[in-house]
Structures are given as C-alpha cells and as structure tokens.
N, C-alpha and C positions, 0 to 999 in steps of 0.2 A: 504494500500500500504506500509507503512512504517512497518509493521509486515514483509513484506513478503519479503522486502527488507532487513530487518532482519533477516530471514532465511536463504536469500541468502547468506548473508555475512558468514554465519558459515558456509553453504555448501562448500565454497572455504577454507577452512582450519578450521575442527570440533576441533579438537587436541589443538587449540589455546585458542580455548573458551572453551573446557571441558578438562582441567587438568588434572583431576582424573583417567576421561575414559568414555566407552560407557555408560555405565551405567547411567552414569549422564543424559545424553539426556533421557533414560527412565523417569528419576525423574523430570525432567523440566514440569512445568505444563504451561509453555505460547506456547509448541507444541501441535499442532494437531498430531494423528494417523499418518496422511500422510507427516508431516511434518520430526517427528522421525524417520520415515522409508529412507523418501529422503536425512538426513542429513547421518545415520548410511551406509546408499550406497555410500553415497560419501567419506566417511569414508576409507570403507571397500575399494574404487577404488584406493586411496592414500595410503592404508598402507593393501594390500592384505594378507587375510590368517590370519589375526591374532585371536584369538580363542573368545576372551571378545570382537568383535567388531562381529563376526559371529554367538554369543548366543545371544548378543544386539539387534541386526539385528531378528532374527528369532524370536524374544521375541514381538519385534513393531510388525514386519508382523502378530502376532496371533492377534493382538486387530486392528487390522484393520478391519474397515464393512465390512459382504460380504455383494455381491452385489448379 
C-alpha cells in the first residue's frame, strides 16, 4: 500500500519529483511497467504536447506485457 500510495503522490504533480524530465521515470527502477506509463499520462495530461514526455510515454507503453 505504501508503494502505491507513493505513486500516487507523483501522479498528482510528476514534474516535482523528476526535475530533469520524463526520462527519468524510464530510469526509476522502484516502477513497475504500469506504473511509468500511469505517471508519464499524467504527465502528458498537465503539460500537453510536449515532445520528451510523448517519446517517454510511447517508450513505457512498448515494454508493457501484452496481454
């Protein structure tokens, strides 16, 4: 629970906790797949269009399981 309440905190403002940029979520090894994906979404919902959160973004969704 406390992980996941940890993820949440960053979905409400990614930009806070990764300085740098999207990238950095790719590099975080305490996310999951689905995890990177939900933060880089919420990302991408607060600061639309922007090109390094849209190659982020589509970079998680390839190493996501298929199902």
């Amino acid at each position: 629970m406390a992980r996941r309440a940890f993820v949440d905190s960053i979905i409400e403002d990614p930009a806070k906790t990764f300085t740098h940029g999207p990238t950095d979520v790719l590099r975080d090894r305490r996310f999951t797949p689905q995890d990177r994906v939900d933060i880089l979404e919420a990302w991408d919902r607060k600061d639309p269009g922007i090109e390094s959160i849209i190659l982020a973004l589509s970079e998680a969704r390839e190493k996501l399981p298929k199902e």
